[in-house]
N, C-alpha and C positions, 0 to 999 in steps of 0.2 A: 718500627721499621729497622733502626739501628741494630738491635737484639737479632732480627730474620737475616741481615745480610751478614753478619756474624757467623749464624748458624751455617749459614750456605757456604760459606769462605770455610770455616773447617769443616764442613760434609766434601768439601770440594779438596781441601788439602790434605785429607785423609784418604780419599780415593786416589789422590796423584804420588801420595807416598805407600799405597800398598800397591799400584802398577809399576812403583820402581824394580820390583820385583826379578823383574826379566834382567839385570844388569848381572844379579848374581847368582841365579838359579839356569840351568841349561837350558837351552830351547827346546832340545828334544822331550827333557823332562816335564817341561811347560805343557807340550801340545800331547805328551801320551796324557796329562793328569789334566786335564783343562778341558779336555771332551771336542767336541765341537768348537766351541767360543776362544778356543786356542788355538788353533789348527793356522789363523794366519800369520803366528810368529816363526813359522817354517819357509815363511817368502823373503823376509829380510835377513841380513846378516848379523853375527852378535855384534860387529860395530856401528852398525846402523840403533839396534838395540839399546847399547849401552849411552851411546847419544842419547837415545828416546827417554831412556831413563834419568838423564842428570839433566837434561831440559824438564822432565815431570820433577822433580827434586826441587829444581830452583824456582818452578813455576809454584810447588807448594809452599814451600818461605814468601815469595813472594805474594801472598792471598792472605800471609799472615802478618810475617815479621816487620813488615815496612806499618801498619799501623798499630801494633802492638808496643813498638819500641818509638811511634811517634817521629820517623826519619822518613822524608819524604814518601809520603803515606797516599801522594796520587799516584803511586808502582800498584798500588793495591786494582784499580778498575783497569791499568793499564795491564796488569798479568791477568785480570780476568778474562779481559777479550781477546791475550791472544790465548786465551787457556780453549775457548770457544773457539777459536781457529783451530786448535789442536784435536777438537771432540769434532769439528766439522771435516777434517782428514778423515782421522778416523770412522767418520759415520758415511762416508763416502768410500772409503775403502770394506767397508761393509757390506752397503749396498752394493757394490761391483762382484764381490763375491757370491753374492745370493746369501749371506747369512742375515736373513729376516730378521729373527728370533733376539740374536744379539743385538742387535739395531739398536733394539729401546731405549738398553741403560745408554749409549753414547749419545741419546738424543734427549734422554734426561740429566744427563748433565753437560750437553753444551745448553739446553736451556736454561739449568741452575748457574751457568758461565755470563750468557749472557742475561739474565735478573740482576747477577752481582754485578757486571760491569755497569750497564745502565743503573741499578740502584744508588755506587759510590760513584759515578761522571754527574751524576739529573738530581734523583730522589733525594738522598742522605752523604753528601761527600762529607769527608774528615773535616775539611777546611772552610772557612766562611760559610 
């Protein structure tokens, strides 16, 4: 089980370091090459954005580097669910739009969000 929530924590912090993306790449750029499943980065602002993105940033160190480096390593379940709070915005901002389609991936990974948080709080925590 330790090995699977491993896996999940970097499937998960490797998805929140390639969404950093929008911090330095244009929005317009974003949403002509992104088709459809871009199209809602034209409703916020780039500093709304650039937030979105150093919260996705710290939120990916934080799934990693707190039990990698063994420094309080309960940040690990505690970033995963607010990671899940994060995919539950998003998956609601989704559905308000009517983007169906796009749905799934935010809804498979606030469920990969919330396995890891339950997994490291119940299942397998670092500690005792």
């Amino acid at each position: 089980m330790n090995l699977t929530l491993w896996i999940v924590a970097g499937v998960l912090a490797a998805a929140l370091l390639a969404s950093t993306s929008k911090a330095f790449i244009a929005r317009e750029r974003i949403a002509a090459s992104g088709g459809e499943a871009a199209r809602w980065i034209m409703d916020f602002s780039p500093g709304f954005l650039r937030a979105l993105a150093a919260l996705e940033f710290l939120a990916a160190l934080g799934l990693i580097l707190p039990a990698a480096l063994d420094i309080a390593p309960i940040l690990v379940p505690v970033t995963a669910a607010c990671v899940a709070l994060l995919f539950t915005g998003a998956a609601i901002m989704r559905a308000r739009r009517g983007e169906r389609k796009t749905l799934a991936p935010d809804l498979v990974y606030l469920a990969l969000a919330l396995f890891l948080a339950i997994g490291r709080f119940a299942i397998e925590p670092f500690t005792g």
